[in-house]
C-alpha positions in Angstrom: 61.7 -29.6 31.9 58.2 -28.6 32.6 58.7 -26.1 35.3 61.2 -24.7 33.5 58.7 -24.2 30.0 56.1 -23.3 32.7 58.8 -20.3 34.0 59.3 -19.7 29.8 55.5 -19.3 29.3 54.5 -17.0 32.4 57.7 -14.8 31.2 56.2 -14.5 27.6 52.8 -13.5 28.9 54.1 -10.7 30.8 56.1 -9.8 28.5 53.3 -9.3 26.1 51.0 -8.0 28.5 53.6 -5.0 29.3 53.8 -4.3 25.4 50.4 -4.7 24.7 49.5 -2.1 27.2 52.6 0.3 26.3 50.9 0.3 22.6 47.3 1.3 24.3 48.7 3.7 26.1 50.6 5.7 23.4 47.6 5.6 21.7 45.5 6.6 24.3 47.7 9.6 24.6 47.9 10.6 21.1 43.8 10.2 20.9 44.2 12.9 24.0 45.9 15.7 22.2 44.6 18.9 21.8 45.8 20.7 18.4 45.6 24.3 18.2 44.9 25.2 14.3 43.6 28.4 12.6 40.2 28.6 12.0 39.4 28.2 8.3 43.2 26.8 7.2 44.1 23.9 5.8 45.4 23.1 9.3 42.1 22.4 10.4 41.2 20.7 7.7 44.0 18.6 8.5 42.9 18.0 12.1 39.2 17.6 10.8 40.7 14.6 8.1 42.7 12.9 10.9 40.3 12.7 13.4 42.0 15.1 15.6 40.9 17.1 18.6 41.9 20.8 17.8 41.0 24.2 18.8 39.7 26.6 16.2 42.1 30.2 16.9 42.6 33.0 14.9 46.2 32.9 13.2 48.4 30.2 13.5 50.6 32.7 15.7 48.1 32.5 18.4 48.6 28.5 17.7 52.2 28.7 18.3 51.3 30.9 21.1 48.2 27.7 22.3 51.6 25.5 22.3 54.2 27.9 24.1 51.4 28.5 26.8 50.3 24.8 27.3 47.1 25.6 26.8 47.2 23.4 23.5 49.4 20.1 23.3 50.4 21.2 20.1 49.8 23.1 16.9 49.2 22.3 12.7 50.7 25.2 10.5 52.4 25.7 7.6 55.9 24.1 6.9 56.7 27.5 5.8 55.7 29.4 8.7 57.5 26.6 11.0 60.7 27.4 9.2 60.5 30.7 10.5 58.9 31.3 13.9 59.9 27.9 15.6 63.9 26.7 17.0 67.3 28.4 17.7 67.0 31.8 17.0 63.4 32.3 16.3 60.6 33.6 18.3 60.1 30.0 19.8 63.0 28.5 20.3 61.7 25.5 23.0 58.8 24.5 19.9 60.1 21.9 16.9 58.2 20.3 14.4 57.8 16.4 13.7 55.0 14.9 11.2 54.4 16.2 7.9 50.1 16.0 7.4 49.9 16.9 4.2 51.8 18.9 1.1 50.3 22.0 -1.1 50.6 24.4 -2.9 49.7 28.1 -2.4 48.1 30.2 -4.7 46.6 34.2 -4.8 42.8 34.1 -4.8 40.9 36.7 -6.7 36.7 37.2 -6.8 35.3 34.7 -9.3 35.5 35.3 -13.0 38.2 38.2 -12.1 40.8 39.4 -14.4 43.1 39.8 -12.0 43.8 36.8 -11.7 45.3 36.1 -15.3 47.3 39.6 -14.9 49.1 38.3 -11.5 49.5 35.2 -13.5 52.0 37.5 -15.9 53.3 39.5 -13.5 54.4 36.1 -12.0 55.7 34.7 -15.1 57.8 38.0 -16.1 58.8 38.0 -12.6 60.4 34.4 -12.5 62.2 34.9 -16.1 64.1 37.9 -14.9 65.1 37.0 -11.4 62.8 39.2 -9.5 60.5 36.5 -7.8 63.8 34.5 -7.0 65.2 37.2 -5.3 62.5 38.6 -3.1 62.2 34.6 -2.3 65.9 34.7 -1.4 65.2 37.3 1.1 62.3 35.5 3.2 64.5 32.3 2.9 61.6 30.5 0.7 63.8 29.9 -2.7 63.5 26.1 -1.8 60.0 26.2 -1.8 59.3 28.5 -4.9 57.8 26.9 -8.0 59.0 27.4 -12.2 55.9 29.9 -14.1 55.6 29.4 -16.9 55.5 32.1 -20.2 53.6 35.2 -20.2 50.7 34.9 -21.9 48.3 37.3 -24.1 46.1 39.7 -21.8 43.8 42.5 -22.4 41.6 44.4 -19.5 38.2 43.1 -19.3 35.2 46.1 -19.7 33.9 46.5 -16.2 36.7 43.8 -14.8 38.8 43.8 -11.3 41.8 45.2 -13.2 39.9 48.5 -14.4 38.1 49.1 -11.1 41.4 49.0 -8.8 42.8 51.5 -11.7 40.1 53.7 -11.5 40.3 53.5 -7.9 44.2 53.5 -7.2 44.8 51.2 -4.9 45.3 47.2 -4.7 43.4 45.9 -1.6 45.3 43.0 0.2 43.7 40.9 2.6 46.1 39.2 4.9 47.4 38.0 7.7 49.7 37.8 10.1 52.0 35.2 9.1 55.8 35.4 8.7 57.7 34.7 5.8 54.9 35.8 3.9 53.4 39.3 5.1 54.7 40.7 8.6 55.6 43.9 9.8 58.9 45.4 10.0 60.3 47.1 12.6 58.6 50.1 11.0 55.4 48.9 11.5 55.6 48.6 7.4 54.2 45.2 5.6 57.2 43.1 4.3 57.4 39.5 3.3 57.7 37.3 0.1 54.1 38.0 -0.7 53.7 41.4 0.6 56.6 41.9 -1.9 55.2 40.4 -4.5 52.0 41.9 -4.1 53.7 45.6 -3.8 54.8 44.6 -7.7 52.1 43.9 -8.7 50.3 47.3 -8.2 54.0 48.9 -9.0 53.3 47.6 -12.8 49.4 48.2 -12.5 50.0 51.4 -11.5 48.8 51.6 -7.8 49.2 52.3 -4.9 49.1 48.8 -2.6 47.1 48.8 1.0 47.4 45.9 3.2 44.4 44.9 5.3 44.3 42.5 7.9 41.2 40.5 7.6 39.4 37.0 9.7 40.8 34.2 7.5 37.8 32.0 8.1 35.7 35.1 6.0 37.8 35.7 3.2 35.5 34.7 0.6 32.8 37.1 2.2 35.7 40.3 2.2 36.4 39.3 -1.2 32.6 39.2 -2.4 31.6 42.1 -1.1 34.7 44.4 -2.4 36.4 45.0 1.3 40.0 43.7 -0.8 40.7 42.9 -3.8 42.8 39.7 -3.2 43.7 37.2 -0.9 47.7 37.0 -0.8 48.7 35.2 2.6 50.7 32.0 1.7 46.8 30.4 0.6 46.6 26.7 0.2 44.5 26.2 -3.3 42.2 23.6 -1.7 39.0 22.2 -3.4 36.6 24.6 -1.3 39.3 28.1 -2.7 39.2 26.8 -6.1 35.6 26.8 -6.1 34.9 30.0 -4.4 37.8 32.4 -5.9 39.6 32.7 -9.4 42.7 31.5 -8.1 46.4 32.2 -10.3 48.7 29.2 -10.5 50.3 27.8 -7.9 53.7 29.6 -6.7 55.0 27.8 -4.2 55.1 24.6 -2.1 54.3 23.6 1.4 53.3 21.4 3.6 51.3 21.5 7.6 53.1 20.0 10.0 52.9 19.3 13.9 54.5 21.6 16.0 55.1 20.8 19.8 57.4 21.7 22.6 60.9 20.1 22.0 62.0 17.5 23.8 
């Protein structure tokens, strides 16, 4: 009876030694990781939050990119963006997503104390009553994600104000990025996407003519201080640090950043 407790009790100890080190070594491996994440996104912010190690790049296409290459072990972007560059039938079909990080919501940021703001908030609100946010939505497959606006409300043109100096000046400056559903070029070389669309409204009822610019995303605040664009319209998380820094309309959509890595 004792040898055979004695066999028992050696068979436990191994037993827990093999799991004990199985569970050190998954988390020696996930401590490893390298995440590629855009500099300046709410990616990074992610990575920074978790304790990750990541590598700053300059779009989270050149993440995916990181990730397709090897040169990253995997990539944080936006749920959105996932749903359209990564599996069957995309640009990367061998990349999938798993966690979830965190959820958001996008907004349009605007210089500080700018009237624009409160007018995109309208054209948003007219928009969503008759259809026309929906639809464009519809095309760029982000329906699911699109938030109710609410009613329009009273606006007048502030003296001196954002709204009067892109009148005056004829064009609506859009800082971007490269980032499909949201603004990406056509086959044209033209700027389409749910908020390239939405943006092209909005200076279709102010009156303007729209330019897209591509700008660094980590120095948006900077291009919109010093007047290089007028707004920031790239599928923008409305974090503590944007809020603070822009006059930001309300939120328009949901989303999430998730982990992207090769598929099994």
């Amino acid at each position: 009876m004792k040898k055979w407790m004695a066999m028992l009790l050696a068979a436990t100890m191994v037993f827990s030694l093999t799991a004990c080190g199985s569970k050190e070594e998954t988390e020696e491996t996930e401590g490893t990781m390298t995440y590629a994440v855009e500099a300046g996104s709410a990616g990074e912010a992610a990575a920074e939050e978790k304790g990750f190690t990541y590598n700053s790049v300059a779009s989270q296409a050149d993440a995916l990119m990181e990730v397709a290459a090897g040169t990253s072990d995997a990539a944080i972007i936006d749920l959105l963006m996932a749903g359209a560059m990564i599996g069957e039938g995309t640009s990367y079909p061998d990349l999938t997503y798993t966690d979830e990080l965190t959820t958001e919501e996008y907004g349009v940021g605007c210089r500080k104390g700018s009237d624009l703001a409160a007018y995109i908030n309208n054209v948003f609100a007219e928009s969503y009553a008759d259809g026309t946010m929906q639809e464009i939505a519809a095309t760029y497959g982000v329906q699911e994600a699109l938030l109710e606006q609410g009613d329009v409300q009273e606006w007048q043109a502030e003296e001196g104000g954002d709204v009067a100096y892109i009148q005056e000046k004829g064009t609506l400056i859009v800082g971007i990025t490269n980032y499909a559903p949201m603004d990406y070029k056509d086959e044209n070389g033209e700027w389409i996407g749910f908020d390239a669309d939405m943006a092209k409204l909005t200076a279709q009822k102010l009156g303007v003519e729209v330019q897209f610019v591509e700008i660094d995303w980590d120095n948006k605040i900077m291009e919109l201080d010093s007047k290089n664009i007028d707004v920031v319209w790239n599928g923008m998380t409305l974090t503590g640090e944007v809020t603070e820094s822009m006059e930001c309309t309300n939120p328009y959509c949901n989303n999430a950043q998730v982990v992207v890595v090769p598929a099994a």
